[in-house]
TIRO-2110 file (N, C-alpha, C; in Angstrom, 1 decimal):
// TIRO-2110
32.0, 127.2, 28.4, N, 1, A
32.6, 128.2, 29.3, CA, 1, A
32.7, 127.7, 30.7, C, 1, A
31.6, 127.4, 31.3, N, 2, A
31.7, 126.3, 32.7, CA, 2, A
31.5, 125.0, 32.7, C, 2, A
32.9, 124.3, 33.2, N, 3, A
32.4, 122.6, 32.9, CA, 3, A
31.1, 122.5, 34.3, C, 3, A
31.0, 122.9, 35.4, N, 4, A
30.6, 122.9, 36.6, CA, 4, A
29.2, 122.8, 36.3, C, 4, A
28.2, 122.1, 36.3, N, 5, A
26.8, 121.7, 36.2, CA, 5, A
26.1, 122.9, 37.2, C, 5, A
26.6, 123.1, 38.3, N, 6, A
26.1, 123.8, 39.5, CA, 6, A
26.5, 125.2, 38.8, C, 6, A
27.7, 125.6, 38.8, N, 7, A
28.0, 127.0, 38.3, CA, 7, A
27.5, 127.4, 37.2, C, 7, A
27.3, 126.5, 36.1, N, 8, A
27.0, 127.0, 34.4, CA, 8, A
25.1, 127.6, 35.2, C, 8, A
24.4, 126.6, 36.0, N, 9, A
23.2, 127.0, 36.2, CA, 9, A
23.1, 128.5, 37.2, C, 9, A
24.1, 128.8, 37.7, N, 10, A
24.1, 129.8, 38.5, CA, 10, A
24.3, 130.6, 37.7, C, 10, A
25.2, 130.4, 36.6, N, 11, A
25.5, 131.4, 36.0, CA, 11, A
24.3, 132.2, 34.7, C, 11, A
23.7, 130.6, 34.6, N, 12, A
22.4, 130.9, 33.8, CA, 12, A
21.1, 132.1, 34.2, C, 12, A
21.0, 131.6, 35.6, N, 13, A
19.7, 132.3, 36.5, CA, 13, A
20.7, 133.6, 36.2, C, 13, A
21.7, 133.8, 37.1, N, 14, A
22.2, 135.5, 37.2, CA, 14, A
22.1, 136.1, 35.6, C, 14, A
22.6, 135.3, 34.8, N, 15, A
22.2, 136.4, 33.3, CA, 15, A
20.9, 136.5, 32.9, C, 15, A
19.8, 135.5, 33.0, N, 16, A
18.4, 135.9, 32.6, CA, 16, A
17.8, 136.6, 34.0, C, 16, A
17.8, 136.4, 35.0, N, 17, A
17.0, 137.3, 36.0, CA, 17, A
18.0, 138.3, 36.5, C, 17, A
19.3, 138.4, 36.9, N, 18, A
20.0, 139.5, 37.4, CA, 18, A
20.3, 139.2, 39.1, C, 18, A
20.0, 140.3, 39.7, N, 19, A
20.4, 140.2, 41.2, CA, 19, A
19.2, 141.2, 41.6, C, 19, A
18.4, 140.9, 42.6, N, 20, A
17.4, 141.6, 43.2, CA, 20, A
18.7, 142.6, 44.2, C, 20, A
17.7, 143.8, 44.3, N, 21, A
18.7, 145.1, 45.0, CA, 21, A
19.3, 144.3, 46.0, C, 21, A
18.3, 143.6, 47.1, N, 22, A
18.8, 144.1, 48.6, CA, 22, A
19.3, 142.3, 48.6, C, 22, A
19.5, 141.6, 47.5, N, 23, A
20.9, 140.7, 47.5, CA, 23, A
21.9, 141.3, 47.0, C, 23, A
22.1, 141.8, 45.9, N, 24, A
23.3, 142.7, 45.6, CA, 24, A
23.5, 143.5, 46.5, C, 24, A
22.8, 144.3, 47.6, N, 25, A
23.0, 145.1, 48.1, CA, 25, A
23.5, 144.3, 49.9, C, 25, A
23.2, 143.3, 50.3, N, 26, A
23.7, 142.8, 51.4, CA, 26, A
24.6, 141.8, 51.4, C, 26, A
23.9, 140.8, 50.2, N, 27, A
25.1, 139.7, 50.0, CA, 27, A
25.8, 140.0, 48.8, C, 27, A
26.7, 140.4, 48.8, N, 28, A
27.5, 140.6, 47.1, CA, 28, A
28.6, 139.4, 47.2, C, 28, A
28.9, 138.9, 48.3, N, 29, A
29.6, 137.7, 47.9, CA, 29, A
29.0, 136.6, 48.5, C, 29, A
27.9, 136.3, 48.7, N, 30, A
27.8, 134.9, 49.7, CA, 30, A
27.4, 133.9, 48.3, C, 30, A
27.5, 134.2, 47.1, N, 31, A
27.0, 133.5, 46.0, CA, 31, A
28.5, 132.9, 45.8, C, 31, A
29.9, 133.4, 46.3, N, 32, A
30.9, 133.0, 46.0, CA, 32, A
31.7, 132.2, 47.0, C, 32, A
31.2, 132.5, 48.2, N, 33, A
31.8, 132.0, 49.3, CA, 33, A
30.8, 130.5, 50.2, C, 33, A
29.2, 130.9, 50.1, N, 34, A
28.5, 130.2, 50.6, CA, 34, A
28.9, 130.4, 52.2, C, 34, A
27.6, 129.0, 52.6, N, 35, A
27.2, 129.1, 54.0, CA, 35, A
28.5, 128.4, 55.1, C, 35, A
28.5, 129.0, 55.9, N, 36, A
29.6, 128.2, 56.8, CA, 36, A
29.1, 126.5, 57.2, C, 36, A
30.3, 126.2, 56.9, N, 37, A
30.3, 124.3, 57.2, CA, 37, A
29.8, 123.5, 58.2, C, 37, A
30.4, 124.8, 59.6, N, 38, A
30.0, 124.1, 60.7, CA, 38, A
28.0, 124.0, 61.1, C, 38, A
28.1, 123.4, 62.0, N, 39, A
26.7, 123.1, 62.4, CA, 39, A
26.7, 124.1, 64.0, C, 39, A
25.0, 124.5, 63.9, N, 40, A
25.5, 125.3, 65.0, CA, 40, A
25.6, 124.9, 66.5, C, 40, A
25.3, 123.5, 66.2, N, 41, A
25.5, 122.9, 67.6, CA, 41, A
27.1, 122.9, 68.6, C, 41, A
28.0, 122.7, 66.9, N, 42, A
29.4, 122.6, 67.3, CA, 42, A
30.1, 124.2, 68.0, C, 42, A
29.3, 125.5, 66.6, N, 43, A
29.7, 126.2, 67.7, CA, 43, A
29.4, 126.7, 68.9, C, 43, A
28.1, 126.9, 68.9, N, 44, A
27.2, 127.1, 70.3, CA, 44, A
28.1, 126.3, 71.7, C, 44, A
28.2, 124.8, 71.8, N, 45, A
29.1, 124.3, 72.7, CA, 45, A
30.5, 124.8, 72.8, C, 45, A
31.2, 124.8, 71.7, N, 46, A
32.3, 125.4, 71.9, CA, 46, A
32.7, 126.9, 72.8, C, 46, A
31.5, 127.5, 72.3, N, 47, A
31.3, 128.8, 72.7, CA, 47, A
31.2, 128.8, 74.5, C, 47, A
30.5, 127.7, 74.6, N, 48, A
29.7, 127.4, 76.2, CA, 48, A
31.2, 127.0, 77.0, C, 48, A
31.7, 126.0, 76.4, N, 49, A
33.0, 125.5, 76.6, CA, 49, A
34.2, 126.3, 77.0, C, 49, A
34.6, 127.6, 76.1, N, 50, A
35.2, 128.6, 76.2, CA, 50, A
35.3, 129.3, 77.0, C, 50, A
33.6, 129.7, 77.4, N, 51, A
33.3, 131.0, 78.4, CA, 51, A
33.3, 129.9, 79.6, C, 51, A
32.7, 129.1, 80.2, N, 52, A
33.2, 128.0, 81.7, CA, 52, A
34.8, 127.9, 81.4, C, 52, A
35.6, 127.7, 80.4, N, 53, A
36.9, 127.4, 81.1, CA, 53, A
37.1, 129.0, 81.1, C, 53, A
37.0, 130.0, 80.4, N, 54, A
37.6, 131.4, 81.6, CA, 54, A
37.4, 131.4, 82.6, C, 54, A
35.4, 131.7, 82.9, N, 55, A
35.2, 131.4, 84.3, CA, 55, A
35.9, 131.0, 85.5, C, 55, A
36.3, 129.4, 84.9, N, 56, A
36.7, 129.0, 86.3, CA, 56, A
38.1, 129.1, 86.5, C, 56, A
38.8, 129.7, 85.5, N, 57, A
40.5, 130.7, 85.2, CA, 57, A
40.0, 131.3, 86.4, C, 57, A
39.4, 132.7, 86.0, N, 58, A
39.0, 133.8, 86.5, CA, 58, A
38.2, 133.4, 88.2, C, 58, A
37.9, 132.7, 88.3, N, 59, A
37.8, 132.0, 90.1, CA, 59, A
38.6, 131.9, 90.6, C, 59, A
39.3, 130.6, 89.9, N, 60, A
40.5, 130.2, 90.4, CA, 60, A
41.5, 131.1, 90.8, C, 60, A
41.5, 132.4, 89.8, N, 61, A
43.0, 133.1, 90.1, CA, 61, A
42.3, 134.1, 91.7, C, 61, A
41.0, 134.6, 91.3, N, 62, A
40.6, 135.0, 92.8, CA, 62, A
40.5, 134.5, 94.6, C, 62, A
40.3, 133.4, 93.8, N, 63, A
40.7, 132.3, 95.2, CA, 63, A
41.6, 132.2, 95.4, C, 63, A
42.8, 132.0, 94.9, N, 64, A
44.2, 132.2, 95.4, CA, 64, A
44.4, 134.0, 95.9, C, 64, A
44.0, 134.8, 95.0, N, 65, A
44.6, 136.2, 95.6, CA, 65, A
43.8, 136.0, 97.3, C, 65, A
42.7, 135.9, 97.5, N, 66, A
41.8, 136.0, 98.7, CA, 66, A
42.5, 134.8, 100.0, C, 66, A
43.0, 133.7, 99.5, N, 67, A
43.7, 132.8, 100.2, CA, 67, A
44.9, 133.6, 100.7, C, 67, A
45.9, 134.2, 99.8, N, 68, A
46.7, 134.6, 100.0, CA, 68, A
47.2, 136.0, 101.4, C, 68, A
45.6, 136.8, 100.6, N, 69, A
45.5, 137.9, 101.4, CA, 69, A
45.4, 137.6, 103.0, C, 69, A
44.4, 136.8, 102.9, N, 70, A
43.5, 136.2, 104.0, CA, 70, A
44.8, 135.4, 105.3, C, 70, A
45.7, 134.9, 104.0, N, 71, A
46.7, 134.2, 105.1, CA, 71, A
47.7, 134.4, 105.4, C, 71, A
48.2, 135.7, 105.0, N, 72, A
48.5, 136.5, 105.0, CA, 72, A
49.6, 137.3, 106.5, C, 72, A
48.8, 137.9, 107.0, N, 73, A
49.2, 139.1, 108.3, CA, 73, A
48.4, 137.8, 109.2, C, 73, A
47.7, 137.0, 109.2, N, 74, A
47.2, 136.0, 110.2, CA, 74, A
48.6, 135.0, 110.8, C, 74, A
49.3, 134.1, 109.8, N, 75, A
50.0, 133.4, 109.6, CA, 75, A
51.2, 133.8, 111.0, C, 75, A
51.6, 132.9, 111.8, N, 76, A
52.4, 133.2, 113.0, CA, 76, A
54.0, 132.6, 112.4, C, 76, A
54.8, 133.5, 112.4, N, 77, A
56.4, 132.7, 111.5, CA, 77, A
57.5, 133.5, 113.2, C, 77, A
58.5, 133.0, 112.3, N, 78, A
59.0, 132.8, 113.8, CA, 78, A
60.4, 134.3, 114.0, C, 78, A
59.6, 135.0, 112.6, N, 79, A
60.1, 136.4, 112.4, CA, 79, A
59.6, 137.2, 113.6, C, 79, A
58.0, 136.9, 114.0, N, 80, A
57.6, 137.8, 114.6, CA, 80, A
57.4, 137.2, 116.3, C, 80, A
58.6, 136.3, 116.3, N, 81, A
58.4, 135.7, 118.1, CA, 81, A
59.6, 135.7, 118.3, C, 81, A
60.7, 136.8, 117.5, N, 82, A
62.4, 136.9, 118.3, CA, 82, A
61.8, 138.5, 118.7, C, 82, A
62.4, 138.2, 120.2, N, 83, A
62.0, 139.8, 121.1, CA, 83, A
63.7, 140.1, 120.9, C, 83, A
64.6, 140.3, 120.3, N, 84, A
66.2, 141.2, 120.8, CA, 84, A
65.9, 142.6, 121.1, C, 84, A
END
């Protein structure tokens, strides 16, 4: 029925023991899908990675509005030194 050495044995335990409730009952597929590949170091940094480059998005664009404001009505142009 299963050539798979790993699956025929999985499939062994689930017919003589079954599924305890609160695996049937929380994991109903992690026996099909398993554990995620990555390691958590990769995501954890990535994650670190992600949130510093918003961050400094999110500075950067504040620093320009505040530069802008700031230089704004200060700035002398030569709009505001014709007296007609």
């Amino acid at each position: 029925m299963l050539s798979d050495a790993a699956a025929r044995a999985e499939y062994d335990r689930f017919r003589t023991n079954g599924i305890p409730f609160m695996e049937r009952y929380y994991n109903r597929y992690a026996h099909r899908y398993g554990a995620p590949k990555l390691s958590l170091k990769v995501v954890l940094g990535s994650l670190v990675a992600i949130i510093s480059l918003l961050q400094y998005l999110y500075h950067s664009n504040r620093y320009e509005i505040a530069r802008e404001v700031l230089d704004g009505p200060l700035r002398i142009s030569p709009h505001y030194l014709r007296f007609d």
